[in-house]
C-alpha atoms as a printed R data frame, in Angstrom:
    type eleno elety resid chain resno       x       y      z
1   ATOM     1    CA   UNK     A     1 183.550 116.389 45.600
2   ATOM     2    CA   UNK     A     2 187.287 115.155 46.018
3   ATOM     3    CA   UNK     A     3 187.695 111.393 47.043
4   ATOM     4    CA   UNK     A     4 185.790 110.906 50.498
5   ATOM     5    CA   UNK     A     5 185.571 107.201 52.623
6   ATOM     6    CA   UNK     A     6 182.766 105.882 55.025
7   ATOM     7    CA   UNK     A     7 181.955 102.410 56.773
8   ATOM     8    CA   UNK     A     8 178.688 102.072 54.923
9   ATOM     9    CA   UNK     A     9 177.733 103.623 51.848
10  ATOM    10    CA   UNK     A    10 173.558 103.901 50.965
11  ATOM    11    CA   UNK     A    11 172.717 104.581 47.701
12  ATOM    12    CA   UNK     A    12 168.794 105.422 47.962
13  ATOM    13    CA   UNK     A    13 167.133 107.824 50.578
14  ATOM    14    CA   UNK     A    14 164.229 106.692 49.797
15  ATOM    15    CA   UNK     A    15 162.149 104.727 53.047
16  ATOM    16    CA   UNK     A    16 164.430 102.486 52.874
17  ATOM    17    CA   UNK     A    17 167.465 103.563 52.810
18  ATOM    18    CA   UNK     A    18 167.159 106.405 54.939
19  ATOM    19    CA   UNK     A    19 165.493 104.069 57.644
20  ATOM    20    CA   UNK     A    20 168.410 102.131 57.642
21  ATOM    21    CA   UNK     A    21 170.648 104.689 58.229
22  ATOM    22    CA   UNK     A    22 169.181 105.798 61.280
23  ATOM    23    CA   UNK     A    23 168.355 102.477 62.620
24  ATOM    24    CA   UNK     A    24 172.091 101.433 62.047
25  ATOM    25    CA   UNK     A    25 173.886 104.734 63.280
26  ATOM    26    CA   UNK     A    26 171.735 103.557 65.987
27  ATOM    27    CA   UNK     A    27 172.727 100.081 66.664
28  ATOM    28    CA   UNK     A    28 176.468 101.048 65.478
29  ATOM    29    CA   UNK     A    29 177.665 104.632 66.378
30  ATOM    30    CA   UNK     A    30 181.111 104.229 65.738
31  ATOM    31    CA   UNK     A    31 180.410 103.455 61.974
32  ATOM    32    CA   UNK     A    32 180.362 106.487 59.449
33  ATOM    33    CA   UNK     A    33 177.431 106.455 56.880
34  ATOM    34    CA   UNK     A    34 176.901 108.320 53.987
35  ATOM    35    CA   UNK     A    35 173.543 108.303 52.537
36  ATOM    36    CA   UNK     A    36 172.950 108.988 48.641
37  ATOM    37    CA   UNK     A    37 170.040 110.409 47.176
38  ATOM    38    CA   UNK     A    38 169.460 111.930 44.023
39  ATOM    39    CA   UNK     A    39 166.888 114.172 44.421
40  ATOM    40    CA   UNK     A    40 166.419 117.229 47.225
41  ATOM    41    CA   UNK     A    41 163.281 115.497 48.135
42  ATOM    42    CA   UNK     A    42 161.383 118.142 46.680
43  ATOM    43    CA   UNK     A    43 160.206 115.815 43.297
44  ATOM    44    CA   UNK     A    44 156.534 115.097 43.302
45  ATOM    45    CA   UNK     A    45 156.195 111.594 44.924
46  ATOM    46    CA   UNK     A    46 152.938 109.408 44.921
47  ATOM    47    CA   UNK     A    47 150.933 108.941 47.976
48  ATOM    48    CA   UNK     A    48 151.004 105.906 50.344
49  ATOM    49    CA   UNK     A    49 148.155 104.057 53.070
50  ATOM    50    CA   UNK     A    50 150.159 103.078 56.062
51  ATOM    51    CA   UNK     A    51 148.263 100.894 57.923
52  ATOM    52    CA   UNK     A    52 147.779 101.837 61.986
53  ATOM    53    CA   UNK     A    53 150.889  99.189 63.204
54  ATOM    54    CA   UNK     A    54 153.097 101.483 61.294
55  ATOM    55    CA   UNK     A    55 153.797 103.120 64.587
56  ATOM    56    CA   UNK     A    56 155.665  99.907 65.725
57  ATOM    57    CA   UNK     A    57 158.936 100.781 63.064
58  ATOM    58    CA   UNK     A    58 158.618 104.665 63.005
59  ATOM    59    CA   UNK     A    59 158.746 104.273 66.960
60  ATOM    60    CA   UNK     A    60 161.745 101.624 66.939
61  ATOM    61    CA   UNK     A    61 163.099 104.537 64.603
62  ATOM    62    CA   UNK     A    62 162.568 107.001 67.075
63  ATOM    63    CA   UNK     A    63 160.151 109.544 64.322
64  ATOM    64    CA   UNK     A    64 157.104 108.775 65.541
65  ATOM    65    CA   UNK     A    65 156.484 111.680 67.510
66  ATOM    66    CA   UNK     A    66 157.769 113.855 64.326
67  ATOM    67    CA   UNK     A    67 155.539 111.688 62.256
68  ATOM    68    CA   UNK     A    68 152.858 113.075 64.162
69  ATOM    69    CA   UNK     A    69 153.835 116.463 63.729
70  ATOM    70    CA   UNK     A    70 153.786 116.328 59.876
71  ATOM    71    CA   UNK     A    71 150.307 116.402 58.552
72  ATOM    72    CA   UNK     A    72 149.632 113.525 57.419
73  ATOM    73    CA   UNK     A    73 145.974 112.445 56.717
74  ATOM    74    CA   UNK     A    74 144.579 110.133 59.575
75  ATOM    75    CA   UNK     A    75 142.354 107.591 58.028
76  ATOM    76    CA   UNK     A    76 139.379 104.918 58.901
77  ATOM    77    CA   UNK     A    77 140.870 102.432 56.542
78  ATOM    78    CA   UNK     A    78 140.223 100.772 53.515
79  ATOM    79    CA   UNK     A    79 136.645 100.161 51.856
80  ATOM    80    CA   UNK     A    80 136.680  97.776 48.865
81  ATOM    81    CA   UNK     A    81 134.409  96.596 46.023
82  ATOM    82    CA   UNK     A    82 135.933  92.992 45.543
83  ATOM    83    CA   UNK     A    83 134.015  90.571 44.210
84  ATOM    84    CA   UNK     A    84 130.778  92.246 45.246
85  ATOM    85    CA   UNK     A    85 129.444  95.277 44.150
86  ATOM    86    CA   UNK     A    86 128.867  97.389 47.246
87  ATOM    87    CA   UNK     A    87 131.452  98.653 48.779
88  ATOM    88    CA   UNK     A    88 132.701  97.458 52.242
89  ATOM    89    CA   UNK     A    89 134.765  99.536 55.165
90  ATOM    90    CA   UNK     A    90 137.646  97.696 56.954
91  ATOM    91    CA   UNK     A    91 137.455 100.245 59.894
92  ATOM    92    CA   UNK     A    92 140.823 100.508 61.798
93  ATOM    93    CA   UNK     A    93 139.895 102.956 64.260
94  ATOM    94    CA   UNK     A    94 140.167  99.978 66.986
95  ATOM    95    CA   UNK     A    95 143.076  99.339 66.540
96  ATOM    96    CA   UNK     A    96 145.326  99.660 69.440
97  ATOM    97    CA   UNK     A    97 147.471 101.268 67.125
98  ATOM    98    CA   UNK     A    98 145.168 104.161 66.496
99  ATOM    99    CA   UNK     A    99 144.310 105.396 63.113
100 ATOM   100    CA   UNK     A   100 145.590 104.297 59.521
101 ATOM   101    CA   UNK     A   101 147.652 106.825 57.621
102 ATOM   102    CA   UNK     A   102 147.529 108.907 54.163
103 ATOM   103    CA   UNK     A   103 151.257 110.018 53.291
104 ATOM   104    CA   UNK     A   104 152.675 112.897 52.248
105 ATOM   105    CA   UNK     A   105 155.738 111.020 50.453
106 ATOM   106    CA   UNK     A   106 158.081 113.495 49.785
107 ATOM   107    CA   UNK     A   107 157.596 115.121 53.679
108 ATOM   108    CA   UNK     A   108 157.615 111.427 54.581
109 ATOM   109    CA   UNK     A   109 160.963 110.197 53.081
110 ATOM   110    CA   UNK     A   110 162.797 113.784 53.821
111 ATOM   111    CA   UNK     A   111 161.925 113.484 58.039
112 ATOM   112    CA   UNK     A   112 163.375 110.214 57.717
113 ATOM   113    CA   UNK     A   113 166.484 111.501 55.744
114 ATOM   114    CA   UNK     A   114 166.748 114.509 58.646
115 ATOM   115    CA   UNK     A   115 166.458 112.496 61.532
116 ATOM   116    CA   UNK     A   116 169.669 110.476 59.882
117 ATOM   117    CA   UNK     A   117 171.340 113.709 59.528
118 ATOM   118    CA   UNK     A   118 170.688 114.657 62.806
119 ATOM   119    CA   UNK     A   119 172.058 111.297 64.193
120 ATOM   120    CA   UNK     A   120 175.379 111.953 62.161
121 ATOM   121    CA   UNK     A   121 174.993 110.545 58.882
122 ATOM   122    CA   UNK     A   122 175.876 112.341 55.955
123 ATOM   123    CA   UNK     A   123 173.555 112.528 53.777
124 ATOM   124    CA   UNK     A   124 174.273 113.706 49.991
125 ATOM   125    CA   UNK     A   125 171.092 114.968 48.278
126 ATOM   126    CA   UNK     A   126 171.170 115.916 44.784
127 ATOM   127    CA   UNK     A   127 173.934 112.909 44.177
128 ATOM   128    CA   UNK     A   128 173.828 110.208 41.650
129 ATOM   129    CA   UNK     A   129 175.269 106.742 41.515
130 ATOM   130    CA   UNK     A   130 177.547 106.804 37.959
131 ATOM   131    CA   UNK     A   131 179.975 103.523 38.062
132 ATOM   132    CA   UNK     A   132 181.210 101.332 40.708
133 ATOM   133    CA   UNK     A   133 184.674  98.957 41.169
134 ATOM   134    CA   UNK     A   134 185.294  96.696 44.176
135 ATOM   135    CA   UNK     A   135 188.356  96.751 46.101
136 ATOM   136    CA   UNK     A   136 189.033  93.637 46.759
137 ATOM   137    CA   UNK     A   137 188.380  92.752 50.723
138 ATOM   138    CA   UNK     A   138 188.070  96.752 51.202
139 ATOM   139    CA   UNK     A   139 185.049  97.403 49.855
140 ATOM   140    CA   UNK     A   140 183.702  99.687 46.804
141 ATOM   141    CA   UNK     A   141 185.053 102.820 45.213
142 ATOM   142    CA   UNK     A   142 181.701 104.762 43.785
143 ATOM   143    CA   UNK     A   143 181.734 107.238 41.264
144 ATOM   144    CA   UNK     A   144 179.144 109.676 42.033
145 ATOM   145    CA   UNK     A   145 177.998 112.555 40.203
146 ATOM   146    CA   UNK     A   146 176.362 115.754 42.481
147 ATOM   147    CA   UNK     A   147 174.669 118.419 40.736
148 ATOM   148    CA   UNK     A   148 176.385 121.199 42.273
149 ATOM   149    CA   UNK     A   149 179.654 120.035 42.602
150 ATOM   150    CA   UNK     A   150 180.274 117.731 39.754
151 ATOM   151    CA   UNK     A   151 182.205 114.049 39.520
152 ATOM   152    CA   UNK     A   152 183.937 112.423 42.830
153 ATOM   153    CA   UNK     A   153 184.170 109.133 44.091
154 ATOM   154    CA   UNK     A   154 183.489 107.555 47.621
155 ATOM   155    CA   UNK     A   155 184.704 104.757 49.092
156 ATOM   156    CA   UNK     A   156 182.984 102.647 50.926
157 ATOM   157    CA   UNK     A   157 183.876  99.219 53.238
158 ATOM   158    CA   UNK     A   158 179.822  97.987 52.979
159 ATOM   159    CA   UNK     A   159 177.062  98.952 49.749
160 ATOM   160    CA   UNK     A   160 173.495  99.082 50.418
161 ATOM   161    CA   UNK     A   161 171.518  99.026 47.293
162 ATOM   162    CA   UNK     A   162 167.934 100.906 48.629
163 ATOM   163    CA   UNK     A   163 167.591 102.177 44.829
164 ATOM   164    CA   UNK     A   164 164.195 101.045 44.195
165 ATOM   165    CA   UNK     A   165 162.886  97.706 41.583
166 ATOM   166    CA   UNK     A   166 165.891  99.008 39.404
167 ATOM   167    CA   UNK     A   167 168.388  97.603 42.001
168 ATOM   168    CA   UNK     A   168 171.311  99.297 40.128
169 ATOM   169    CA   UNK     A   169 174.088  98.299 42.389
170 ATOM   170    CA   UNK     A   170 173.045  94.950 43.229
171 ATOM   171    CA   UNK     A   171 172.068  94.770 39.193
172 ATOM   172    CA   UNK     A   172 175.566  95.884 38.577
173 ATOM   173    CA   UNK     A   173 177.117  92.789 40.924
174 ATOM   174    CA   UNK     A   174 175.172  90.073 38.978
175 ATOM   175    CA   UNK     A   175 172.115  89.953 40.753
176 ATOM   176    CA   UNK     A   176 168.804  89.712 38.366
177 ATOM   177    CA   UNK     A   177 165.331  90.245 39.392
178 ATOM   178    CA   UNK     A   178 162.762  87.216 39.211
179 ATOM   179    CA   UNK     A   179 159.955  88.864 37.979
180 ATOM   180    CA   UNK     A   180 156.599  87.169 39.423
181 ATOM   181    CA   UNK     A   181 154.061  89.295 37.532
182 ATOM   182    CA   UNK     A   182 153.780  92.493 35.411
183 ATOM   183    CA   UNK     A   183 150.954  95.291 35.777
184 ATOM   184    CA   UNK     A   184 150.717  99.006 34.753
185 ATOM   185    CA   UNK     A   185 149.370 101.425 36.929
186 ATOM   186    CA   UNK     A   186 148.087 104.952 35.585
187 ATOM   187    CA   UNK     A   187 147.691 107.831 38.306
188 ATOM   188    CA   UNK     A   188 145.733 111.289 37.631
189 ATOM   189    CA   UNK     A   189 145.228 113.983 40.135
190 ATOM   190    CA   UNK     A   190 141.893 115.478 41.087
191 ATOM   191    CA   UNK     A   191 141.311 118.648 43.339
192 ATOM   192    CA   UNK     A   192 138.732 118.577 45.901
193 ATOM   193    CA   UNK     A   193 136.833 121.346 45.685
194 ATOM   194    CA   UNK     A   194 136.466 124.471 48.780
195 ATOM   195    CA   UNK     A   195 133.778 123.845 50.908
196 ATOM   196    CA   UNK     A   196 133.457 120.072 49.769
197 ATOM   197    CA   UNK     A   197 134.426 117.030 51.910
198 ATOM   198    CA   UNK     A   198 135.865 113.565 50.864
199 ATOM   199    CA   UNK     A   199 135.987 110.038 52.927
200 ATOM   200    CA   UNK     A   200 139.031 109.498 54.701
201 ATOM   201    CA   UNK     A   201 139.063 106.076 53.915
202 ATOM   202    CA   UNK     A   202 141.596 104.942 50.883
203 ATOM   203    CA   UNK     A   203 138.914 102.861 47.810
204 ATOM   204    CA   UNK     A   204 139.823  99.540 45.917
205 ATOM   205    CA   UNK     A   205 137.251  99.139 43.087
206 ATOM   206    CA   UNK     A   206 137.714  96.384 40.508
207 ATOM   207    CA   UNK     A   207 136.620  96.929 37.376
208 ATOM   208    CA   UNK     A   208 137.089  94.376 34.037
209 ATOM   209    CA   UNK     A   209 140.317  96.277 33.422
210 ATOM   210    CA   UNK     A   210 141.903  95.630 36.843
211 ATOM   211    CA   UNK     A   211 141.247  97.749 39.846
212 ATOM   212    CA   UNK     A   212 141.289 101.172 41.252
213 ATOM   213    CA   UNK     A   213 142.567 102.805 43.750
214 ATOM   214    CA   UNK     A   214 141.754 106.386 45.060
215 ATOM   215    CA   UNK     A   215 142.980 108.346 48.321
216 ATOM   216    CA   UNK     A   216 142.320 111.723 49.433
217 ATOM   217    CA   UNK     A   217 146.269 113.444 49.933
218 ATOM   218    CA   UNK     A   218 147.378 116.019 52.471
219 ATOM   219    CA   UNK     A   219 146.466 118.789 50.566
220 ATOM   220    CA   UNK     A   220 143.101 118.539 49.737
221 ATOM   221    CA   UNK     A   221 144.177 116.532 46.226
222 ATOM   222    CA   UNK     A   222 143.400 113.060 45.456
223 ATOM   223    CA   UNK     A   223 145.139 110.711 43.455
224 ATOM   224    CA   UNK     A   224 143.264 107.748 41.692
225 ATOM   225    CA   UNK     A   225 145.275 104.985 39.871
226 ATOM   226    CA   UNK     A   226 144.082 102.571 37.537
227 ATOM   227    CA   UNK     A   227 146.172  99.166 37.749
228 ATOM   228    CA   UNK     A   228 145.399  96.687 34.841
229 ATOM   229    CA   UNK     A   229 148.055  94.625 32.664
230 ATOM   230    CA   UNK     A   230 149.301  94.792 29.146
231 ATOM   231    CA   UNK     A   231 146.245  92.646 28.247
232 ATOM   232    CA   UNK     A   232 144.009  94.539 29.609
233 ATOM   233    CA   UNK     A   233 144.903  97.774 28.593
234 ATOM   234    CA   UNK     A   234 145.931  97.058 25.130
235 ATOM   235    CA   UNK     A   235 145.830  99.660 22.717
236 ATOM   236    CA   UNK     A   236 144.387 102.569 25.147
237 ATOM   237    CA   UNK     A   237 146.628 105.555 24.910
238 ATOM   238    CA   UNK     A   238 147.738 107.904 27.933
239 ATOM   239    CA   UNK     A   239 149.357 110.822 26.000
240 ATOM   240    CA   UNK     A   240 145.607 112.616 26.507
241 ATOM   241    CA   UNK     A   241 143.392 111.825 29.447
242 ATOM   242    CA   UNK     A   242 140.121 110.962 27.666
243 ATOM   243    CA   UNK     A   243 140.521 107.260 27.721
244 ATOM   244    CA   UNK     A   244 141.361 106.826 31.104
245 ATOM   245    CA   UNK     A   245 138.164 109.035 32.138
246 ATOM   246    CA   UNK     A   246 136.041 106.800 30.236
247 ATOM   247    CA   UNK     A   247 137.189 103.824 32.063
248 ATOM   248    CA   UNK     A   248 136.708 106.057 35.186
249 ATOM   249    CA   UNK     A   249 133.306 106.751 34.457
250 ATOM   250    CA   UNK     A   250 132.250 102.647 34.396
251 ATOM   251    CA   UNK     A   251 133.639 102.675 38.419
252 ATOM   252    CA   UNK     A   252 130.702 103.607 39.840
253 ATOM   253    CA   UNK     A   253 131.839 104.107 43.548
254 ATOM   254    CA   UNK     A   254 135.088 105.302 42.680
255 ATOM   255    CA   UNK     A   255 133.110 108.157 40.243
256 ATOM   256    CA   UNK     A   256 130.640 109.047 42.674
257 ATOM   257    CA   UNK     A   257 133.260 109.846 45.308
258 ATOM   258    CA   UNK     A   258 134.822 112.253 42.959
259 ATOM   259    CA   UNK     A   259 131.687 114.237 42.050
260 ATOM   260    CA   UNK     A   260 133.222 116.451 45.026
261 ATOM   261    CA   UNK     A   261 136.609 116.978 43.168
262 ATOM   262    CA   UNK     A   262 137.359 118.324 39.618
263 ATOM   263    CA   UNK     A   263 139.954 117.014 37.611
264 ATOM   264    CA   UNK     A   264 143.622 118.644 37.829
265 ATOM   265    CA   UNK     A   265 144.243 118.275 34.195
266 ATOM   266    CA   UNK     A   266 147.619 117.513 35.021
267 ATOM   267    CA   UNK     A   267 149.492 114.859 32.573
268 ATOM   268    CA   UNK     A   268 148.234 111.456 33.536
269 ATOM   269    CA   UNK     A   269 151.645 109.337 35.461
270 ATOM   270    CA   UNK     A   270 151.984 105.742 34.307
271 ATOM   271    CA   UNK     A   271 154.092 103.369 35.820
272 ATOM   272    CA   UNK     A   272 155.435  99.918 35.423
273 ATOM   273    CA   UNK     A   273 154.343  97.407 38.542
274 ATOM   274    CA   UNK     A   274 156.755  94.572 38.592
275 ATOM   275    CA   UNK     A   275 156.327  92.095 40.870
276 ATOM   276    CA   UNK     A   276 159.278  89.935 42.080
277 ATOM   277    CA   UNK     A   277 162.461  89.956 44.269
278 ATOM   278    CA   UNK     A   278 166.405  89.695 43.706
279 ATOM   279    CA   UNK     A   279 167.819  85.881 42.917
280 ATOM   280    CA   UNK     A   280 170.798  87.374 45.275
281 ATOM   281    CA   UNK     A   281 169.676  89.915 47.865
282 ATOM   282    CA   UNK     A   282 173.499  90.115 49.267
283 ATOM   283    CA   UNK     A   283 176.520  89.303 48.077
284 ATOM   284    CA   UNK     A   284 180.278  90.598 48.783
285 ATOM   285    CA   UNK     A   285 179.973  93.304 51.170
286 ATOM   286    CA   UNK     A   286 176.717  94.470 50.039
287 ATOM   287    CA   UNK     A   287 172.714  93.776 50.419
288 ATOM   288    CA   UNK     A   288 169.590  95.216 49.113
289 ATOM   289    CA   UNK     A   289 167.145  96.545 50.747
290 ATOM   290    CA   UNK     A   290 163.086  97.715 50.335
291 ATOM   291    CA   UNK     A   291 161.791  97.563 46.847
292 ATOM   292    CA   UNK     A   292 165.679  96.804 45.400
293 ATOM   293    CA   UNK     A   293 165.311  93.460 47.278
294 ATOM   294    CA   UNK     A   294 161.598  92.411 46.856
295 ATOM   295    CA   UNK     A   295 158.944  94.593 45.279
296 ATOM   296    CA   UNK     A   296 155.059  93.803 46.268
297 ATOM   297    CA   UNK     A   297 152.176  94.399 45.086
298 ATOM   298    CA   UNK     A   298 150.450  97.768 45.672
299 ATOM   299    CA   UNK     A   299 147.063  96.010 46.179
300 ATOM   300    CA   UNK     A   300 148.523  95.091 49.497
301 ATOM   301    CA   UNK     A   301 149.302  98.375 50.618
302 ATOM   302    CA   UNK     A   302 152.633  97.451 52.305
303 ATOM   303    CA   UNK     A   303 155.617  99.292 50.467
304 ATOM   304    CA   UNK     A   304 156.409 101.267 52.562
305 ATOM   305    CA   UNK     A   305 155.798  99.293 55.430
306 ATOM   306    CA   UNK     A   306 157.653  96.492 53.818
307 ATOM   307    CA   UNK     A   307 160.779  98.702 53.132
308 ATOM   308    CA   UNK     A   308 161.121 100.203 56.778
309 ATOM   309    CA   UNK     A   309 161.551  96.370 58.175
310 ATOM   310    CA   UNK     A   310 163.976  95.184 55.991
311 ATOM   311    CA   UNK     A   311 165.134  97.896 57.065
312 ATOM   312    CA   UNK     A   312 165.669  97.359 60.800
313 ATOM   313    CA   UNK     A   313 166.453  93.559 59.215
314 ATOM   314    CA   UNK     A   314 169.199  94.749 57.275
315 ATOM   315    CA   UNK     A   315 170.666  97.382 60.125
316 ATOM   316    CA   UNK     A   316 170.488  94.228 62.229
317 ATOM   317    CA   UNK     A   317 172.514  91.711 60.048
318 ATOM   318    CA   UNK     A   318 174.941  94.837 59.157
319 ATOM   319    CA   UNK     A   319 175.802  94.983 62.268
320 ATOM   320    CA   UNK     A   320 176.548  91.895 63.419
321 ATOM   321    CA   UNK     A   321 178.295  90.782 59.946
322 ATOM   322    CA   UNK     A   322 180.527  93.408 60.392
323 ATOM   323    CA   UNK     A   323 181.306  92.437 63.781
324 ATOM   324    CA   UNK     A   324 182.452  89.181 62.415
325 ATOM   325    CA   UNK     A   325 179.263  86.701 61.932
326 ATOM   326    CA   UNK     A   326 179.693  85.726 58.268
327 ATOM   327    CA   UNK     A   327 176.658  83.977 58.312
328 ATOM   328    CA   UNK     A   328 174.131  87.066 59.035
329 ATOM   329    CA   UNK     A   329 173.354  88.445 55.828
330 ATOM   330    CA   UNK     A   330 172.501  84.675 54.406
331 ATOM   331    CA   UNK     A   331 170.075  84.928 57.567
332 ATOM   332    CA   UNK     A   332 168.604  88.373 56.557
333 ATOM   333    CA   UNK     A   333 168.220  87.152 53.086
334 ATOM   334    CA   UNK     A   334 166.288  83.899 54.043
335 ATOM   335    CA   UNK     A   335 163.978  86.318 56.005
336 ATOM   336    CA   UNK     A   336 162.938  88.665 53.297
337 ATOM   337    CA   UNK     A   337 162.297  85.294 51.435
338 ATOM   338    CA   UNK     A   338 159.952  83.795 53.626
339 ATOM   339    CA   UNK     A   339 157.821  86.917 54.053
340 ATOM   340    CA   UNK     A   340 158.160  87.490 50.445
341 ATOM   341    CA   UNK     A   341 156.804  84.035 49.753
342 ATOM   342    CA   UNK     A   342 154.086  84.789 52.418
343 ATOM   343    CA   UNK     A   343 153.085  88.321 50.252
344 ATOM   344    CA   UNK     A   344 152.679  85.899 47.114
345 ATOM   345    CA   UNK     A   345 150.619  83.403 49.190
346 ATOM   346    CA   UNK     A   346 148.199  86.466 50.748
347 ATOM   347    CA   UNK     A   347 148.380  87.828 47.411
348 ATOM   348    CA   UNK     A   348 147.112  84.568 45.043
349 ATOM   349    CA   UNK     A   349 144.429  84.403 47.442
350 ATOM   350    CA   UNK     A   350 143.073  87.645 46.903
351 ATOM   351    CA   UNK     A   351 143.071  87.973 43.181
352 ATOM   352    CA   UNK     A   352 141.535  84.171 43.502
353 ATOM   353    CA   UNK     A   353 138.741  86.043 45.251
354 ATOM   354    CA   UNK     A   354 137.358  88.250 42.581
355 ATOM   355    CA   UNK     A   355 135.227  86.191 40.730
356 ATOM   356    CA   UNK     A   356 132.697  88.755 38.450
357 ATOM   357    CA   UNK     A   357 135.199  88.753 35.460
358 ATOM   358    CA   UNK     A   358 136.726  85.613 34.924
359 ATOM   359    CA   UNK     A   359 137.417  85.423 31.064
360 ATOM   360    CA   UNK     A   360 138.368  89.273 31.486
361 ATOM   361    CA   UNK     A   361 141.893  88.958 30.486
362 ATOM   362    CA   UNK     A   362 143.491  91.045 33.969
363 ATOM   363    CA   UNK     A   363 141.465  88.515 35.708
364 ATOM   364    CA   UNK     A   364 142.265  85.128 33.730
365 ATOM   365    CA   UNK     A   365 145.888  85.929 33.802
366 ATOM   366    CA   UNK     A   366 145.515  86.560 37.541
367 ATOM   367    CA   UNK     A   367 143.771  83.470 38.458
368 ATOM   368    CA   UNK     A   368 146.070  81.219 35.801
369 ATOM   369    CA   UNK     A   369 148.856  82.786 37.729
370 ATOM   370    CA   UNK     A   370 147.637  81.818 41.091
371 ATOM   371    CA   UNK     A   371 145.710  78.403 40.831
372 ATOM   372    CA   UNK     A   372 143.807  77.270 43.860
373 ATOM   373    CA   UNK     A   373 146.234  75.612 46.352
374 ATOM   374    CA   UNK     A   374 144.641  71.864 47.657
375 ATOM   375    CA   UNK     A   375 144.419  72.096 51.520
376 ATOM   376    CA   UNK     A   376 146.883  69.682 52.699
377 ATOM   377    CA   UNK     A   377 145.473  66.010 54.167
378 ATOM   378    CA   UNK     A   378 144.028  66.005 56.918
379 ATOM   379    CA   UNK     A   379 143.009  70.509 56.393
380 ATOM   380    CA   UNK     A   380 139.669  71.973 55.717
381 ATOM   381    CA   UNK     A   381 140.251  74.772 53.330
382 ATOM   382    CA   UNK     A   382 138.559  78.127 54.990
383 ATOM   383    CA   UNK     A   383 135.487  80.049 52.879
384 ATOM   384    CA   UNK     A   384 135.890  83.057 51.566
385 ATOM   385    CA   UNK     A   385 134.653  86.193 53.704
C-alpha cells in the first residue's frame, strides 16, 4: 500500500465505525472515506440483545431490510432474577417495534461494513493502525500496516477513533479515559443439544459473585457470562473451567435452562469491563466514537445500540464542522455526555436495587459506588418495582 489520501479516515469497523461511514457518505457524498479494520470480520465475536427500537438506527441506516435477511434470533426479551428469586419476563413482543434481537456479531458488523462499501467507501479489512503524525491544519498522516500488502501510510483531512475502550488514536492525542468502575466478565459456550429447545428470551441472574447473563446465539450455541469484580472473584482461576462451573451450578435458573445444552469445552473468554468515557471525546480534526468515546455497562444491554447513535451524532457534527461550524463537535461531545451521565444515573439505580447480598463484596462496592440520591425538595422519590 503506497501513500493513499481521503476526507475522513475511520479507524474501527466495528458498529461504530462502520455505521458512521454509511450514515456520513450519506449525509456527505462528495467526501471520500476510508474505513480501517483489522480483522476480515471472520474472528469469533460475542453475542449482543438489541432491544426492538433498534429498527429506528438500522432503518435511518438504510440495513434494516438486510438486517432482516440475516438470521438473527428474534427474541421475547429479557427475564431477570434481581433482587427476587423468581425470575421475571420483560416481554417486548408489543412493542410497536416488533421483536427484540439476538446478534450474530461478526454477520452483524460485516453487513454494516458492506453496505459502506457499497455506498463508496473504501473499506480496508485486514489493516492495522501502527503510528500517527498531524499535519498541521491538513489533517493526519497514518501509518498502517495490512496483512497482505505490508507498511503504507494514509492521509487523512478528519480521524475518527471507533477503536473500541482502547481509544488508540484519541489515546495517542492526549485524551485519557475516566474510568467509572471496573468488572470482569467470563464467557463459556454451551451447545444446545438436537431435538432440544431453549427460551428465546436473553437471562440476568445475580448471584453473590455478580450476575449472569445467558442468550441462546444463531446457531443453536449459547453463551453465558459471569460478570463479578476483582473482589469478588479473587483468587478463582480461568485457565481450566471447573471453577467457573461450580459457580454456575449455585444459579439455579440460569443451570436449569442449560440442562438442554452440554458444555462446548471450549477455553473459557475473560474480559475486562471498564466503565467510563474519554475526558476529550474530540479534539483537532478528530472525535471518538461508540465504545472509544463512552463505554457502558453490559447490564444495560445498549452497546451496540449506544455505538450506532453516536454514530448518526458524530456523521451529523462531521458534517456540518466540516462545512465550517467550529462549534459542532463541542455540541456532539456535550451530547454523548449527557446521555452518558443519564446511563450512570439508570445504572446506580439498578445495582441500588439488588438488595439479597449486601456485605457481598460485588454488591457493597456497587452500592458504595452509587449511594442513594435524596429526591430534590419539594419530590417524592418513586418505589422500587
Amino acid at each position: 500500500m503506497s501513500e493513499a489520501f481521503c476526507d475522513v479516515a475511520i479507524i474501527g469497523g466495528g458498529p461504530a465505525g462502520a455505521a458512521l461511514a454509511v450514515a456520513l457518505r450519506d449525509q456527505a457524498p462528495f467526501l471520500s472515506i476510508t474505513l480501517l479494520e483489522r480483522t476480515a470480520y471472520d474472528t469469533p465475536r460475542s453475542g449482543d440483545a438489541l432491544s426492538p427500537d433498534i429498527r429506528v438506527p438500522l432503518s435511518r441506516l438504510g440495513v434494516w431490510a438486510s438486517f432482516l435477511r440475516d438470521g438473527h434470533l428474534a427474541s421475547r426479551g429479557t427475564t431477570s432474577c434481581w433482587n427476587r428469586a423468581e425470575p421475571y419476563l420483560r416481554d417486548m413482543r408489543s412493542s410497536p417495534w416488533g421483536s427484540a434481537w439476538h446478534l450474530d456479531r461478526a454477520r452483524f458488523d460485516e453487513r454494516l461494513s458492506l453496505e459502506a462499501t457499497r455506498q463508496g467507501v473504501r473499506v480496508l479489512r485486514l489493516t492495522t493502525l501502527l503510528d500517527s503524525e498531524p499535519l498541521a491544519k491538513e489533517g493526519y498522516r497514518l501509518h498502517v500496516s495490512q496483512r497482505k500488502s505490508g507498511a503504507g501510510t494514509l492521509c487523512a483531512r478528519f480521524v475518527v477513533d471507533a477503536t473500541g475502550w482502547k481509544a488508540t488514536f484519541a489515546m495517542s492525542q492526549g485524551a485519557r479515559r475516566r474510568i467509572r468502575d471496573r468488572c470482569f466478565a467470563v464467557c463459556g459456550t454451551f451447545q444446545l443439544r438436537t431435538e432440544e429447545s431453549f427460551p428465546t428470551d436473553a437471562l440476568v441472574e445475580a448471584c453473590p459473585e455478580g450476575w449472569w447473563h445467558s442468550a441462546l446465539l444463531p446457531s443453536g450455541r449459547v453463551a453465558v457470562t459471569l460478570v463479578g469484580d476483582g473482589d469478588s472473584l479473587h483468587g478463582l482461576r480461568w485457565a481450566t473451567p471447573e471453577p467457573w462451573l461450580a459457580l454456575l451450578e449455585q444459579a439455579p435458573v440460569t443451570r436449569a435452562r442449560l440442562a438442554a445444552c452440554d458444555f462446548s469445552g471450549e477455553s473459557l473468554v475473560a474480559a475486562p469491563i471498564l466503565v467510563g468515557q474519554l475526558d476529550r471525546m474530540q479534539g483537532e480534526r478528530w472525535l471518538a466514537v461508540g465504545d472509544a468515546a463512552c463505554t457502558h455497562d453490559p447490564l444495560s444491554a445498549q452497546g451496540v445500540a449506544a455505538a450506532l447513535e453516536s454514530a448518526l451524532l458524530a456523521a451529523e457534527a462531521l458534517e456540518r464542522y466540516l462545512r465550517g461550524d467550529e462549534g459542532a463537535l463541542r455540541h456532539y461531545e456535550e451530547t454523548l455526555q449527557r446521555r452518558f451521565d443519564e446511563h450512570l444515573r439508570l445504572r446506580g439505580h439498578t445495582y441500588r436495587e439488588e438488595q439479597r447480598w449486601p456485605g457481598a463484596p460485588f454488591w457493597k462496592n456497587r452500592h458504595e459506588a452509587f449511594p442513594p440520591i435524596a429526591p430534590a425538595a419539594g419530590q417524592v422519590s418513586l418505589p422500587s418495582p
